[in-house]
C-alpha positions, 0 to 999 in steps of 0.5 A: 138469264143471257146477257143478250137475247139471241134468237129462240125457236119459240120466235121462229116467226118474228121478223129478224131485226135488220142493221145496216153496218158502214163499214169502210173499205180499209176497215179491218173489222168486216168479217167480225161484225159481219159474223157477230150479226149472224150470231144475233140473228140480225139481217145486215145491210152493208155500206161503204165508201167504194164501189169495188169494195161491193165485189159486184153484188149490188141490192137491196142489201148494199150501199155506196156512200159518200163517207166524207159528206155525212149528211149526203150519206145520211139522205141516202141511206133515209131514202133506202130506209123507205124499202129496208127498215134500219133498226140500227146504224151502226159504224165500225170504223172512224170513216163511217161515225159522222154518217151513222151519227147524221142518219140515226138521226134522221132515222129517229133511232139511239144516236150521239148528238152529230157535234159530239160525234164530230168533235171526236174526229176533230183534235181541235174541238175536241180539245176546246171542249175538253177545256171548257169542261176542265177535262185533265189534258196537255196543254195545246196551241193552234199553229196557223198557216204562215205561223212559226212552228218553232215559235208556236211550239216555244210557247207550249215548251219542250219536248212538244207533240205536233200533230194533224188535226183531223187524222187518226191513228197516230198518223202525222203524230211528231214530238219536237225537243225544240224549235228547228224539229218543231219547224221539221215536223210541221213541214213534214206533216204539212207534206203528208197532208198535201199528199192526201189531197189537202190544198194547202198547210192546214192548221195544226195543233202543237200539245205538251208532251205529257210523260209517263205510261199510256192506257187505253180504256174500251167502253159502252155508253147507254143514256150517258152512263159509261160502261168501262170492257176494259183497259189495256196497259200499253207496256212499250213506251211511247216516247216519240219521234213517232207514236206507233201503238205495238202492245195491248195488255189486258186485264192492267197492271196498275193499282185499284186507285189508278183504275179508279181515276181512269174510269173517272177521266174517261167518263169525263170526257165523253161528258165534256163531248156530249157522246151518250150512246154506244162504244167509245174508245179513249186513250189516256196517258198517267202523268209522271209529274202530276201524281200519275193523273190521268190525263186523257189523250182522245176519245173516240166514237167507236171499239178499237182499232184493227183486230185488237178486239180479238183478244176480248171474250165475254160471258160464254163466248160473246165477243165484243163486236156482239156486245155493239150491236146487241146495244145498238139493237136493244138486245143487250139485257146485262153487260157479260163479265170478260172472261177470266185470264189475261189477253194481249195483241201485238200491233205488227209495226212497219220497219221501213218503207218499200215493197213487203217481199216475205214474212218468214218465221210464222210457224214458229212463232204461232209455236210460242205457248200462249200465241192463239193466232197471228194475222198478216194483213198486208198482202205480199208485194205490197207498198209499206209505209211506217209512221208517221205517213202511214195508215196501216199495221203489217198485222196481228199477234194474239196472246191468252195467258194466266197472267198480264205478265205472260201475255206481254212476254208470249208476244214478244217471243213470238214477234222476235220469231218473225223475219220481216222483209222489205225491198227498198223502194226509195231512197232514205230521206 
């Protein structure tokens, strides 16, 4: 049997099942999904937040939504549902989550409780009911507007984590190791928000910064039960000041029991959020002073990032955008084994802010033996910002090797190759 039913001749005439995909206009994952639901048969209606994103084809099989008011989202898309019959809603990205979450609730079709939904694109809540379900975390404190960063941070201890309460991505992510870069960090996050059209300081959480080594688990919730994909070693230390993600390595290096406790935190903390349908995405660090306990960092609504799913192959093929929307359309009749060998992407970090002039020295690393692909996402020309300010990856390396170890090392191979090159367009801070 085919761990999910794709269309046959023999249902030639069945009315193919129709998903409306929300797929924000920064999102890297389109063209995945878009040809995942081509591989299910499944019609596909599209939605996002910006009209030019359409390209100028408008329809019946098009929408413009509000993504940052999710209810008036989700009316729109119950009234469009009177013409075209949604039989799942599906979010690729954070962006689109709360929006799914509201309308598959008014659709009546298989969806997270809407607070659940939201307490994953908010660090406070998400902490508090974290807490209240005694859920392995750091230790956090609220800084509010007019508070002292260092005083607040003091509370906590040193070295701490400052961080914005509703970004992602590691975005306005900053370690202080005391109290005067505890105060830097918050005005300098504090900034950025402002930049993004904040009115004014927003609280911010100030967390202990937990040492050790960082995994992140993908997996699939049906009815509550979670269903681990995989979990990925992230080989570089993440130390700070800042916390931009480079490698994933998959399957993980570490042992049976650590495995075995990742699995029980992540499941945990879906639990302790209330999340119950569909793909989640955790990050958890191995606590270095507590035995190596998993301590779960964030969880989220959704697959992984970017095109980090490239590297995950099932079954006889089957990509992992396939094995969301097979769930999210009733089509998944067993979950397929990942295929055997070991997989890795390299996040391409942003050295420095300017102008993206050139990216020399592609060819030789798509010759490193064990590199299957390398994808620049950034068009040349182009403004870069490096975390903390910024949103986006200069790209993707891919590697499929014999073993985690050789993945990790294709990869870095075939980084050194590449020649990054930025114009300076502002002076250093």
């Amino acid at each position: 049997m085919s761990a999910i039913a794709y269309p046959s001749a023999s249902t030639g005439a069945k009315k193919p099942p129709c998903v409306l995909l929300i797929l924000p206009s920064a999102t890297y994952k389109a063209r995945d999904f878009l040809q995942a639901a081509k591989r299910l048969g499944a019609k596909v209606v599209i939605a996002t937040d910006e009209a030019q994103a359409l390209a100028g084809v408008m329809g019946d099989r098009f929408l413009l939504l509000p993504l940052d008011d999710p209810h008036s989202s989700a009316r729109i898309i119950a009234e469009h549902s009177k013409r075209v019959h949604f039989d799942a809603v599906v979010a690729v990205d954070d962006q689109g989550t709360l929006a799914a979450t509201a309308a598959a609730e008014m659709l009546g079709l298989a969806h997270n409780p809407f607070e659940a939904t939201a307490a994953t694109r908010d660090k406070l809540a998400m902490r508090k009911k974290f807490a209240a379900s005694q859920v392995p975390q750091p230790a956090f404190a609220v800084l509010e507007p007019g508070s002292d960063p260092g005083a607040v941070a003091g509370s906590i201890g040193f070295p701490c984590v400052l961080k914005p309460i509703s970004l992602s991505g590691s975005r306005g992510v900053i370690r202080a190791d005391d109290t005067q870069g505890a105060r830097s960090a918050a005005e300098r996050i504090w900034a950025m928000l402002a930049s993004l059209g904040g009115a004014g300081p927003a609280e911010l959480l100030v967390e202990e910064f937990i040492p050790g080594v960082e995994v992140a688990v993908d997996g699939l919730l049906s009815s509550g039960s979670l269903q681990v994909l995989a979990i990925f070693d992230k080989p570089d230390p993440l130390d700070g000041p800042y916390f931009e993600e480079t490698i994933y390595v998959t399957p993980s290096r570490l042992t049976a029991r650590e495995i075995a406790a990742i699995r029980e935190a992540t499941s945990s903390a879906a639990h302790a959020l209330g999340l119950v349908e569909g793909p989640v995405h955790a990050e958890l660090r191995l606590h270095a002073n507590k035995a190596l306990a998993p301590t779960v960092i964030e969880i989220a609504a959704r697959n992984l990032g970017g095109l980090c799913a490239r590297i995950l192959t099932f079954g006889t093929g089957i990509s992992l955008e396939e094995i969301v929307l097979a769930h999210a359309l009733h089509k998944l009749e067993a979950l397929p084994k990942i295929q055997a060998g070991a997989a890795g992407v390299m996040m391409l970090p942003i050295p420095a802010g300017g102008t993206l002039a050139a990216v020399e020295g592609r060819k030789e690393a798509l010759q490193v033996p064990g590199i299957t692909g390398l994808e620049i996402t950034i068009p040349l020309g182009a403004r870069v910002y490096p975390l903390p300010e910024g949103d986006r990856y200069l790209g993707f390396l891919f590697a499929h090797c014999e073993d985690p170890r050789a993945a990790e090392l294709a990869l870095r191979t075939a980084f050194a190759s590449l020649d990054i090159q930025i114009i300076p367009t502002e002076p250093p801070d």
